[in-house]
C-alpha positions in Angstrom: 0.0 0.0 0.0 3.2 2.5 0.2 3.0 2.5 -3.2 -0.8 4.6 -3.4 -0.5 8.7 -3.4 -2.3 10.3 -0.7 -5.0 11.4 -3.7 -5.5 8.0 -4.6 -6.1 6.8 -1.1 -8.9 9.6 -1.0 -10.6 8.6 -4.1 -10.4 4.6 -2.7 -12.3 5.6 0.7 -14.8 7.7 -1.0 -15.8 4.9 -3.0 -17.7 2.7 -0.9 -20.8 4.9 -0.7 -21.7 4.4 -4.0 -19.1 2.2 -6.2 -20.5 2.1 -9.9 -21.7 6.0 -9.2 -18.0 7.1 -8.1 -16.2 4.7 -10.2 -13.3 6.8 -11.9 -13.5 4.7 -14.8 -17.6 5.4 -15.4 -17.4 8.9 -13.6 -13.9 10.5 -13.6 -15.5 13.8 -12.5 -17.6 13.0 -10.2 -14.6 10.6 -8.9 -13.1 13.7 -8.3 -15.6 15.5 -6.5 -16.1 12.6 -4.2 -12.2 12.5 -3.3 -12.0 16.6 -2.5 -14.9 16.1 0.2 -12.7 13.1 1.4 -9.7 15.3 1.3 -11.3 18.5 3.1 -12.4 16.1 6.1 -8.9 14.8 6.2 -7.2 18.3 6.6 -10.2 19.4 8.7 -9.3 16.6 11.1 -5.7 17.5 10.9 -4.8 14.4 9.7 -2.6 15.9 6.4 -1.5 19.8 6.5 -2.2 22.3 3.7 0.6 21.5 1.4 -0.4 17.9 1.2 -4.0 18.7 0.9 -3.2 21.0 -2.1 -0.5 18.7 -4.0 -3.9 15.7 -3.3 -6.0 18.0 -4.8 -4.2 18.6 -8.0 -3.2 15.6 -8.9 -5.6 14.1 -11.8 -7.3 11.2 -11.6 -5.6 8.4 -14.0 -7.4 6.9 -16.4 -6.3 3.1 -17.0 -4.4 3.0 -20.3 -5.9 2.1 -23.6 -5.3 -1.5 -24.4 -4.8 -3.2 -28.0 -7.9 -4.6 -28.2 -9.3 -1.2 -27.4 -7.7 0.4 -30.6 -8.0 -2.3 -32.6 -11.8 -3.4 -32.3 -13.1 -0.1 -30.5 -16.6 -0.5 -32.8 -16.9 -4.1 -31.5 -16.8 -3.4 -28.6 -19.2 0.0 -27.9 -21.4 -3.0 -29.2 -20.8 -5.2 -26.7 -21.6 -2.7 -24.5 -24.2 -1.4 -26.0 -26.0 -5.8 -26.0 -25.0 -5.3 -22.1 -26.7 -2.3 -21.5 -29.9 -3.7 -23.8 -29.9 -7.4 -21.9 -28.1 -7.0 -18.7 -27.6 -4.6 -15.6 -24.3 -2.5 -17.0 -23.8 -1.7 -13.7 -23.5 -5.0 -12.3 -20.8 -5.7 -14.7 -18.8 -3.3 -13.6 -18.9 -3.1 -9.7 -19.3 -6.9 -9.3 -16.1 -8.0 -11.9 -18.1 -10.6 -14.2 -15.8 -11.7 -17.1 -17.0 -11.2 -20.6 -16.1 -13.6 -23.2 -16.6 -12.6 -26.4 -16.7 -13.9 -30.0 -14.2 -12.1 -32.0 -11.1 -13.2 -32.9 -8.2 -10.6 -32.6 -5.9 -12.3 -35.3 -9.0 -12.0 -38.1 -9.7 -8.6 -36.8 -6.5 -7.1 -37.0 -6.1 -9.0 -40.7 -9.4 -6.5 -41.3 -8.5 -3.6 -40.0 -5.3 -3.9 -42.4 -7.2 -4.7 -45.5 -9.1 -1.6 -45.0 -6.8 0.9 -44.0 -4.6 -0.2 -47.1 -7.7 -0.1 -49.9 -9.3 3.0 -48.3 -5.8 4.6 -48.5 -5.8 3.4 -52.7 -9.2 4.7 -52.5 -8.3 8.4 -50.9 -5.7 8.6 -53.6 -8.2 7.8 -56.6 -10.5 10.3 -55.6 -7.8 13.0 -55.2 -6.8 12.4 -58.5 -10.5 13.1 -59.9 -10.5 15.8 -57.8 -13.1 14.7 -55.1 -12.5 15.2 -51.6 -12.0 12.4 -49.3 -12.9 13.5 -45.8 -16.0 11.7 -45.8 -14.7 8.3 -46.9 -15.8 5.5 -44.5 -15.7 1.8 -44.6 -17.5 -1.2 -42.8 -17.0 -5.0 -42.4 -18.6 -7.7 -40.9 -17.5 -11.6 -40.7 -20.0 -14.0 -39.0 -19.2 -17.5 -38.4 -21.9 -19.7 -40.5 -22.2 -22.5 -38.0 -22.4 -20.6 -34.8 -23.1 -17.2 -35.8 -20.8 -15.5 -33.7 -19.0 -12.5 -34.8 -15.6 -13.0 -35.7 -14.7 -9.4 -37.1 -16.4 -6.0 -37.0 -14.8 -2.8 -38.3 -17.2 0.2 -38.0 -15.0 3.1 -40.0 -11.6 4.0 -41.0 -10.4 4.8 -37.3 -12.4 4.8 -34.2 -10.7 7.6 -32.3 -11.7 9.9 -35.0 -15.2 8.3 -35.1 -16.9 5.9 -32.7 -20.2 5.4 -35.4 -20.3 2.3 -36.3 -21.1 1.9 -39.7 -21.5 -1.9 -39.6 -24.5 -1.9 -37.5 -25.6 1.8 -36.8 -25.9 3.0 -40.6 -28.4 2.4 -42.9 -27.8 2.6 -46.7 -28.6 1.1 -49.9 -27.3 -2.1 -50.8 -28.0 -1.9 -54.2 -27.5 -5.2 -56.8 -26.2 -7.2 -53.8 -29.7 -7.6 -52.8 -30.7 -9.2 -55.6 -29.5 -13.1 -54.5 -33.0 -12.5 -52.1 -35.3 -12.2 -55.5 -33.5 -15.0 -57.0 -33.9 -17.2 -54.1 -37.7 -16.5 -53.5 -38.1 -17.4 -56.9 -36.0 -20.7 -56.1 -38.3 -21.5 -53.6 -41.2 -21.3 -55.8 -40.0 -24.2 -58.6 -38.1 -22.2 -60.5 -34.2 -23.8 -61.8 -31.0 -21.6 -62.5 -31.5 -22.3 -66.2 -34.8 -21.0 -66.6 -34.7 -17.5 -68.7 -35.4 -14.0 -68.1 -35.5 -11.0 -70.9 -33.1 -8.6 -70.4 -34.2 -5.7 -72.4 -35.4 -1.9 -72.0 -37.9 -1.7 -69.7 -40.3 0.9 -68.5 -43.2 1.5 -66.3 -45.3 4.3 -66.1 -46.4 5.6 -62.4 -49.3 7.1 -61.1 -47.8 10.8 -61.1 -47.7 10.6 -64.9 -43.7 9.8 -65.1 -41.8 6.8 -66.3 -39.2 4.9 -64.6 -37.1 3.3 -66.9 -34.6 0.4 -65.7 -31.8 0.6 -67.3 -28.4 -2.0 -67.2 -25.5 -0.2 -65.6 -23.8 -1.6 -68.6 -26.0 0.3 -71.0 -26.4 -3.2 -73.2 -28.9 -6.1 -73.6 -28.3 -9.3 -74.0 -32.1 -10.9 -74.8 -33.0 -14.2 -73.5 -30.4 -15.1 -70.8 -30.9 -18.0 -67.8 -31.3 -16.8 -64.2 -27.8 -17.5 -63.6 -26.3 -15.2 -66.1 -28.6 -12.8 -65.3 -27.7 -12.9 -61.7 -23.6 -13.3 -62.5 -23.6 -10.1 -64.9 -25.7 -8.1 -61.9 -28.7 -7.5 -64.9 -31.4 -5.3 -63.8 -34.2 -5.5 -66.3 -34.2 -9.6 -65.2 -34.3 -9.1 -61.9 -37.2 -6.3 -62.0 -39.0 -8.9 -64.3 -39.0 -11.9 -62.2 -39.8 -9.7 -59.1 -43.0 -8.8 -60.6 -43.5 -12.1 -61.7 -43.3 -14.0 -58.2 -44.8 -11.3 -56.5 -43.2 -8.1 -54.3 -44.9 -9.0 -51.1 -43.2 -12.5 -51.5 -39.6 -11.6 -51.7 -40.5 -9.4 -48.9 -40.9 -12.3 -47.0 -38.4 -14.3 -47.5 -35.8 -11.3 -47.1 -37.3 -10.8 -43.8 -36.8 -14.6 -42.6 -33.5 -14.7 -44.0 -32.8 -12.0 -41.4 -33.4 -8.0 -43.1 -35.3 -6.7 -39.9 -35.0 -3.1 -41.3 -38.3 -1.9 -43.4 -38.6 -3.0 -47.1 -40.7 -0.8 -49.5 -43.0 -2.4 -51.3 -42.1 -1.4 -54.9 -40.4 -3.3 -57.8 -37.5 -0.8 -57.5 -36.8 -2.9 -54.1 -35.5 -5.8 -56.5 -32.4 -3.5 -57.5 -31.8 -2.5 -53.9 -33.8 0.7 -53.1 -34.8 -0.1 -48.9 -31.6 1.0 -46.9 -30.4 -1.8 -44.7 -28.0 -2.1 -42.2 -24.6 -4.3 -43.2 -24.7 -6.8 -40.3 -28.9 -7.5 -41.2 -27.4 -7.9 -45.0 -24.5 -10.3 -44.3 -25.8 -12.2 -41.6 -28.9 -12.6 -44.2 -26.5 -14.3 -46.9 -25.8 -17.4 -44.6 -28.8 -19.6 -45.1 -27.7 -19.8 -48.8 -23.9 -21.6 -47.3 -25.6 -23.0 -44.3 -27.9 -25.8 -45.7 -30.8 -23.0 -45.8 -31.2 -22.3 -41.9 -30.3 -18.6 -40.9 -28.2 -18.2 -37.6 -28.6 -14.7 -35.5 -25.5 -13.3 -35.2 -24.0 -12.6 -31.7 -21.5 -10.9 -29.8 -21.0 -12.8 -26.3 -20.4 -16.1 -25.6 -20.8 -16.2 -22.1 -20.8 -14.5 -19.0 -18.7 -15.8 -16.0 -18.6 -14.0 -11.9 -15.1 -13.6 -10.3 -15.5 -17.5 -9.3 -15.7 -18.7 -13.1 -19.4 -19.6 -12.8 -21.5 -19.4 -15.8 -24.0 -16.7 -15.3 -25.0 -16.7 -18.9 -24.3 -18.5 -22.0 -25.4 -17.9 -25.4 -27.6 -20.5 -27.5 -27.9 -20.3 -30.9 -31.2 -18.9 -32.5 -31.5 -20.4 -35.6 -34.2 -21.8 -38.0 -34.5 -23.4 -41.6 -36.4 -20.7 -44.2 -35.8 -23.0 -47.6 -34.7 -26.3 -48.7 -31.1 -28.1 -48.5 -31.7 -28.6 -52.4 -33.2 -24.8 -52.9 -29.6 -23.2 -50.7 -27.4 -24.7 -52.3 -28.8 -23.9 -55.9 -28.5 -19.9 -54.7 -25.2 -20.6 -53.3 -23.9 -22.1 -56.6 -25.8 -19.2 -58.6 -23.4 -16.9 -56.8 -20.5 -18.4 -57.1 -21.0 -17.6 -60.8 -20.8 -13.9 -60.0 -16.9 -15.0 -59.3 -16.5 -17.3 -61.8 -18.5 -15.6 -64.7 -19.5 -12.3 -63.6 -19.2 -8.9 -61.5 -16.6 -10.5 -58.8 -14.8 -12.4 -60.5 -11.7 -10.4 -59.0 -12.3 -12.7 -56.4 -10.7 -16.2 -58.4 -7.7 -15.6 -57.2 -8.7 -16.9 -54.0 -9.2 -20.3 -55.5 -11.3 -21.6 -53.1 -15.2 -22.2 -53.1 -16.5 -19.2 -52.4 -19.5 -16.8 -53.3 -20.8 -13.5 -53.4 -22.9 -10.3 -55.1 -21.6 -6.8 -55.8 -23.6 -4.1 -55.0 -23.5 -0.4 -56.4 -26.3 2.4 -56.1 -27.0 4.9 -58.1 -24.4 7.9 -58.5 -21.3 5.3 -56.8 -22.6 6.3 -54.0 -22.3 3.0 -51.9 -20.4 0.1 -53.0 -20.6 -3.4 -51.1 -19.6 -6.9 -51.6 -21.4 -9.2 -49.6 -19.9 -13.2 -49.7 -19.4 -16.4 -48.4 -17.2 -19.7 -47.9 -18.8 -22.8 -46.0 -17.8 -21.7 -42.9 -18.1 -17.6 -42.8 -19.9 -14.9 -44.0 -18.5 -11.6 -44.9 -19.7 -8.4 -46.1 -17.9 -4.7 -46.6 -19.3 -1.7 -47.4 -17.6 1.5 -48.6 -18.8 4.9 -49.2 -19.0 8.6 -48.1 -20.5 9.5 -44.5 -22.6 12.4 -46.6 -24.0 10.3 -49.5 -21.5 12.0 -52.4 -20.2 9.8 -55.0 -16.9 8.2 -54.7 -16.2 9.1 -58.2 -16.7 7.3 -61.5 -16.4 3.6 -61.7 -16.0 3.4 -57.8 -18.1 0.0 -58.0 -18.7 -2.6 -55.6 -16.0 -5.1 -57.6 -13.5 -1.8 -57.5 -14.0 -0.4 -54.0 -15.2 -3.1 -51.7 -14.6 -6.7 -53.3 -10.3 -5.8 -52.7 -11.0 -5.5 -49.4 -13.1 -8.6 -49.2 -10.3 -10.2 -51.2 -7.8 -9.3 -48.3 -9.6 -10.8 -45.8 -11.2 -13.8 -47.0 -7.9 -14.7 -48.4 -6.2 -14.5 -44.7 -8.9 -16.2 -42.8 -8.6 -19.4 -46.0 -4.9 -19.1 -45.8 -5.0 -22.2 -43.0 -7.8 -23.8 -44.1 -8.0 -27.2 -45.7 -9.8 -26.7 -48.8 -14.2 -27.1 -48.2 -16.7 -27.1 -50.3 -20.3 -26.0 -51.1 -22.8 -28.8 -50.0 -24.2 -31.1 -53.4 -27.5 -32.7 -51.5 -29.4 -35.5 -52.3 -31.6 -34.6 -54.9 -29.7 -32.3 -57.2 -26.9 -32.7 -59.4 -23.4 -30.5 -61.1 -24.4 -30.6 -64.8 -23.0 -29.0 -68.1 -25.2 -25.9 -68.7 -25.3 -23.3 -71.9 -25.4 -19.7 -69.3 -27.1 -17.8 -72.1 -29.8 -21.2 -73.4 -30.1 -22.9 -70.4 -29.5 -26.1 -71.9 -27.8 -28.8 -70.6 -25.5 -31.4 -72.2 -23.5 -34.9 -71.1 -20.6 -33.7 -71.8 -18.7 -30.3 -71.8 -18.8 -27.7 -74.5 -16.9 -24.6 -75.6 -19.9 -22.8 -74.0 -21.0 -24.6 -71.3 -20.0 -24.0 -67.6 -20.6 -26.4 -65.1 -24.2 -25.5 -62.5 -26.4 -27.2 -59.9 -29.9 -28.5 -61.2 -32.6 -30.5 -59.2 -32.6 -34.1 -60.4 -36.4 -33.7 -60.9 -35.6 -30.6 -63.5 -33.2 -33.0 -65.8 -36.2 -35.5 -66.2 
C-alpha cells in the first residue's frame, strides 16, 4: 500500500458509498468530486496539512491505459456494451467483476483492420486524382461465423478515435444489386431452376404521377433471352425487376425478412435493385442460409458470461431456424459463385477456393458493397461517403469493396484445408449453356458447369 498517493487513497475511501456512481472509470469527475470532500475532512481533522491537501487536490485522476484490443476493435466493442446495456444490468458488470467472453477473434480482426486501411488509402488517392475530396470516406466490415453465428470481425469506420459510429450496425444505406440473391432465391423456392430465362431488355413503367421509370443496365447493353444465372452473375437489372414482378413483391419481402433484413422494405419493384436502406450486419448475416444448408443463424457478440468465481451466469444458444430447402440453398449458393466465376466479382478467383458473393453499387457510386461467403463464414464490406456523395466514376462494388473482401477472406482461407459448397441429395453439377439454359452430357466450348434438381433434368 506504500505505493498509493495520498490522492489516490482519497478517491479509494470515497468509494464505498456508492461504487458504480464514483467509479473513476464510469465517472472520472464526479470521482473527483467525491475524493476533495474526502480530502477536506482529512485536513479538517488535521490528519494531512495544507501543502499535502493541495498537491492531493491537484493531482488528476488516471485513467487506466488504452489496451490493443481497445484500438484495434473499438466498434466491437461500444457493441458489446451497448448488448449489455440492452440485456443485462451494466452496472453490475462493472462493480461486481463478471468476465465477458466474447466472440471475435483478434488475429482475423486485425487482418481487417489492415485490409481496409490499405484499400481505403488506394481509394483516398483515386479520388484526389478526380478531384473529389476524401474526408467523408468510410468503410464497414462484418464476418460472422456460419455454424455458430458468432461475430468474428467487425470494423465500423476508418479509425475509431476519429469516429466511434459504427457503420456496420448503426448505418443504414442502400445495398444496391447485392440484394438481388434474395429475388433469385424466393423465386428458387417457388420451382423455378437456374437455367430457366429472363429477358433482359429496356424496360419501362409508367407511375401514377404521370412519369416513367425506366430500368436501365448499368452496362448500357442487352443481351435478350439469358438463364437466371447469367442474369444474376452479370448483376442485370431488367431480369431481376421482371422476375420480381413475376413472383410477387410481397413475396420476396418475405423471405428477405426470414432470411434475417429486420429493417423496413418498400413495397415497390425498385426494391429488386436494392432501393430499402439496410444495415450491413442485417445484409451479411442474411446471406448465410444460402452456405448453411438454408437455416439462418442470428448473429451474436457474447459467448458467455462468467462471476469472479468462473461460474457461468449466462451462455449464449444459438437462434436459428430453416427458411428453404437443402436442395433450394445450395442452388442460390452455386448461382453466386458464378458472379466470381463468370460475372461482376470475378476479382475474387484468385482466391481459388469455393467461395461466393454479389456486388452491389447504387445509383451515382454512391455506396459500393460486396457481400460473400465460404462454407464456414460470412462476410460483407461496405464502402462509401459519410454524406451520400459519389466516390467518383467507376468506384463499383467489384473496385471499391470486393479488394478488401479479397484481403480478408484470403487470410482467414490461408490455414484452411480446402471445403466445399454442400451437393445434396436430390440435385446434381451438370454442363449448362449460361445464355440457353440447356444442358448437355458432356462439356462444350460454351457450357459451364451449374447445380440443377434431379427432378428438373427429367
Amino acid at each position: 500500500m506504500e505505493d498509493i498517493t495520498l490522492a489516490q487513497s482519497a478517491l479509494i475511501a470515497g468509494l464505498p458509498k456508492a461504487p458504480s456512481v464514483y467509479s473513476p472509470i464510469k465517472n472520472p469527475k464526479l470521482a473527483k468530486k467525491r475524493r476533495h470532500i474526502v480530502l477536506q475532512q482529512m485536513l479538517a481533522t488535521k490528519i494531512i496539512t495544507l501543502q499535502e491537501y493541495n498537491l492531493a487536490k491537484a493531482e488528476r485522476i488516471a485513467q487506466p491505459p488504452q489496451k490493443t484490443n481497445q484500438s484495434q476493435a473499438g466498434h466491437f466493442i461500444e457493441y458489446v456494451k451497448a448488448v449489455l446495456k440492452k440485456q443485462f444490468n451494466l452496472e453490475d458488470v462493472y462493480s461486481k467483476g463478471l468476465n465477458i467472453h466474447t466472440s471475435l477473434n483478434l488475429d482475423l480482426q486485425m487482418a481487417a483492420n489492415t485490409s481496409v486501411l490499405k484499400h481505403m488509402e488506394q481509394l483516398e488517392d483515386r479520388m484526389k486524382k478526380k478531384e473529389l475530396r476524401p474526408e467523408k470516406l468510410e468503410c464497414a466490415l462484418i464476418a460472422i461465423d456460419i455454424k455458430t453465428g458468432g461475430i468474428l470481425s467487425m470494423v465500423g469506420g476508418k479509425d475509431f478515435n476519429k469516429s466511434v459510429f459504427n457503420r456496420a450496425v448503426q448505418a443504414q444505406r442502400q445495398p444496391g444489386s447485392a440484394f438481388k440473391p434474395f429475388v433469385y432465391a424466393t423465386a428458387i423456392n417457388q420451382g423455378f431452376s437456374q437455367n430457366d430465362k429472363l429477358f433482359d431488355a429496356p424496360l419501362s413503367y409508367h407511375m401514377d404521377n404521370n412519369r416513367t421509370w425506366e430500368v436501365n443496365n448499368f452496362s448500357k447493353t442487352y443481351l435478350g433471352e439469358i438463364t437466371f444465372r447469367k442474369a444474376l452473375a452479370l448483376s442485370k437489372n431488367t431480369p431481376v425487376v421482371r422476375l420480381m414482378e413475376m413472383i410477387g413483391i410481397s413475396r420476396v419481402i418475405e423471405f428477405t425478412k426470414n432470411a434475417g433484413v429486420s429493417s423496413k422494405l418498400h413495397s415497390n419493384l425498385s426494391l429488386a435493385l436494392g432501393t430499402s436502406e439496410v444495415a450491413l450486419i442485417e445484409l451479411t448475416a442474411s446471406y448465410i442460409p444460402f452456405a448453411n444448408m438454408g437455416i439462418t443463424i442470428e448473429p451474436f457478440s457474447i459467448v458467455k458470461i462468467t462471476d469472479s468465481n468462473s461460474r457461468v451466469i449466462y451462455q449464449n444458444t444459438m437462434k436459428k431456424k430453416s427458411i428453404m430447402s437443402r436442395q433450394n440453398a445450395a442452388i442460390v449458393a452455386d448461382m453466386l459463385k458464378a458472379v466470381i466465376l463468370e460475372g461482376t466479382g470475378k476479382k475474387a478467383r484468385i482466391i481459388q477456393k469455393d467461395i461466393a458473393g454479389k456486388t452491389g453499387t447504387t445509383d451515382n457510386y454512391k455506396d459500393a458493397l460486396f457481400i460473400g461467403f465460404s462454407p464456414d463464414i460470412a462476410v460483407g464490406v461496405w464502402v462509401g461517403n459519410d454524406d451520400s456523395t459519389t466516390l467518383g466514376k467507376y468506384e463499383t462494388g467489384a473496385r471499391a469493396a470486393l479488394p478488401i473482401w479479397i484481403d480478408y477472406m484470403q487470410y482467414f482461407l490461408s490455414n484452411k484445408s480446402c471445403q466445399y459448397f454442400d451437393i445434396p441429395d436430390g440435385t446434381k453439377m451438370v454442363y449448362m449453356n449460361p445464355d440457353t439454359g440447356r444442358i448437355t452430357k458432356t462439356k462444350t466450348s460454351h457450357s459451364i458447369k451449374a447445380l440443377i434438381k434431379i427432378k428438373d433434368l427429367q
